[in-house]
N, C-alpha and C positions, 0 to 999 in steps of 0.2 A: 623668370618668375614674376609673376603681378606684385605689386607692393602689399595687397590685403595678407598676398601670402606669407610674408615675412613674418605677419603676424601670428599667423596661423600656426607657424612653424614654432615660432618663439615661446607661445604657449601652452604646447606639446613638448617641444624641451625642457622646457624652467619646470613643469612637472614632475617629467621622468628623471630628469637631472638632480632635480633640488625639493621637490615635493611642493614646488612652489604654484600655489593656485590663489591666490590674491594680485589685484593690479592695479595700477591708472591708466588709465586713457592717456592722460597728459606723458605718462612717463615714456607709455610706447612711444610717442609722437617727438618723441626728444630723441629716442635713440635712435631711433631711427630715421631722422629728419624727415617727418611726416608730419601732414597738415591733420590735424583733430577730425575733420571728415574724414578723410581715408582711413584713419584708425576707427570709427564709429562706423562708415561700410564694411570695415570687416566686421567685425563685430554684430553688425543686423541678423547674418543669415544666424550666426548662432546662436544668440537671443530667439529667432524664432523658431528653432531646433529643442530648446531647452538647453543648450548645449554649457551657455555661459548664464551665472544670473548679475544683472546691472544693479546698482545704485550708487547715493548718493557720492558717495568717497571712491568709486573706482565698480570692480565688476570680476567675480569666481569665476570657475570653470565647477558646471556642476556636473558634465560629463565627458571624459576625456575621447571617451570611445566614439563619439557623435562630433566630435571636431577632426579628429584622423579621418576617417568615412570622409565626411565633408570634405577637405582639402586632398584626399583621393583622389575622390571621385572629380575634381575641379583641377588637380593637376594634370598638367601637357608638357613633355616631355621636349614634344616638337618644337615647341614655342623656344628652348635654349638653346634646340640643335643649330651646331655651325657648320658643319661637316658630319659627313658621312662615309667612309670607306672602306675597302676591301684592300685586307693586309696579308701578306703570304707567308704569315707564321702561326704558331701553335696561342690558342688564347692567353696561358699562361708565358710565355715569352712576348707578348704585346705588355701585358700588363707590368711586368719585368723591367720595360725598356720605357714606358711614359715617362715623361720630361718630369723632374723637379718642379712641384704647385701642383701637380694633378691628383685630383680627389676620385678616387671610384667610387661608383656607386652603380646599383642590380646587382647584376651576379658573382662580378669579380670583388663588391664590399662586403658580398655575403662569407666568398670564401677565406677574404684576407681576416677578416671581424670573428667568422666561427671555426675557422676549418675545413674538414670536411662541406662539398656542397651537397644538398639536398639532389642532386641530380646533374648528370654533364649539362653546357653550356658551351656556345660559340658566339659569343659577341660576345664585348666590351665596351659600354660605359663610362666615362668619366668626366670626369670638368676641368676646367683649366680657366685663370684668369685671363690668359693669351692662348686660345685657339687655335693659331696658328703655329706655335711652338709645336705642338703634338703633331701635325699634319706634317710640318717640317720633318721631325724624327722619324717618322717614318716613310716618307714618301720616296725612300732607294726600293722599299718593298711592296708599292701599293698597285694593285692590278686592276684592270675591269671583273667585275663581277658583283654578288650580291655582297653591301657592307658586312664589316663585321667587328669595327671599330666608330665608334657614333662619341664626337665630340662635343660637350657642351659646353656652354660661355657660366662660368661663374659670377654669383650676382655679388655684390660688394661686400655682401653680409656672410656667403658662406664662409670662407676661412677662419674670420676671425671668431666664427660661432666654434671652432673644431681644433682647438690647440691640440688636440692629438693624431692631426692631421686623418682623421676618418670621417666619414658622414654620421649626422644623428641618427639611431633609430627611425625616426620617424621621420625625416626625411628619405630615408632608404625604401621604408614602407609604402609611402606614395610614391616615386619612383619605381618603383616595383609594379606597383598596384593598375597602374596604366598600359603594362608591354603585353601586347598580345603571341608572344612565341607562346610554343605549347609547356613549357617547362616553369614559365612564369611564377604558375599557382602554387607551385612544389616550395619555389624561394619565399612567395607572398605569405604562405604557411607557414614558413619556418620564424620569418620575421617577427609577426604575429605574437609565437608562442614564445620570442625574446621581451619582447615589450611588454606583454602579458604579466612575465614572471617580474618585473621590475614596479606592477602597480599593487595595491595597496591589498 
């Protein structure tokens, strides 16, 4: 992930999370160990979105809906991917057997988060700080053919953002929001009317 999007993220969570819509500039920039430019680039598109409103002491979020969209539609998937492969087991015994540190997220955080899925699914998802652990686990079962396990590199800030070892809402949502399988929109839909039901 881009550093802007840390931000993005964080002020979609502290939201949904904590109904928290006030901020500094300076404060992101500390937690994050960011320079006050990088915090003020993100920032710009959503300022001119109407998204966020700025002043003096710091800067709201005057629409929450218009920053999700945004870092959607700005999220790539590909950009974390480390691996990519093809596992000769059932999706639900992949996800079963992921190494300790690994975060689902699409389909299989939709089913472990709600239950029931919205519709079958054959891939799997996930993050991991070490990449190479998950590739390890499974590579007695890995075959040629089209993936169906898609590993991604964890950026420094996910975990510690998810003490309940799941992905945020909105993190799930732009993740989601990018995959072009045909079954996508079914999850992106459901996601949606979770986050939905959490705003004001």
């Amino acid at each position: 992930m881009k550093k802007i999007e840390f931000i993005w993220r964080h002020l979609l969570d502290s939201y949904l999370d904590s109904r928290l819509s006030a901020f500094r500039q300076q404060d992101l920039a500390s937690h994050f160990h960011l320079s006050s430019s990088t915090v003020n680039l993100a920032l710009k598109p959503l300022r001119e979105l109407g998204a966020v409103r700025v002043h003096k002491r710091g800067f709201e979020i005057t629409d929450f809906h218009k920053i999700l969209y945004h870092w959607a539609n700005h999220r790539r998937l590909s950009a974390d991917l480390v691996a990519q492969i093809r596992v000769n087991l059932p999706v639900m015994e992949i996800e079963g057997r992921l190494p300790d540190g690994s975060l689902t997220t699409a389909y299989s955080a939709v089913r472990e988060r709600f239950g029931e899925p919205p519709t079958d699914y054959d891939k799997v998802y996930c993050y991991h700080p070490q990449p190479q652990s998950v590739i390890d686990r499974f590579a007695p079962e890995t075959l040629p053919g089209p993936p169906n396990l898609f590993v991604l590199q964890a950026n420094p800030f996910l975990k510690s953002l998810f003490p309940k070892e799941s992905i945020s809402l909105s993190q799930l949502f732009v993740d989601l929001w990018g995959l072009s399988d045909w079954y996508a929109k079914d999850f992106v839909t459901l996601v949606k009317s979770k986050i939905d039901e959490l705003l004001p």
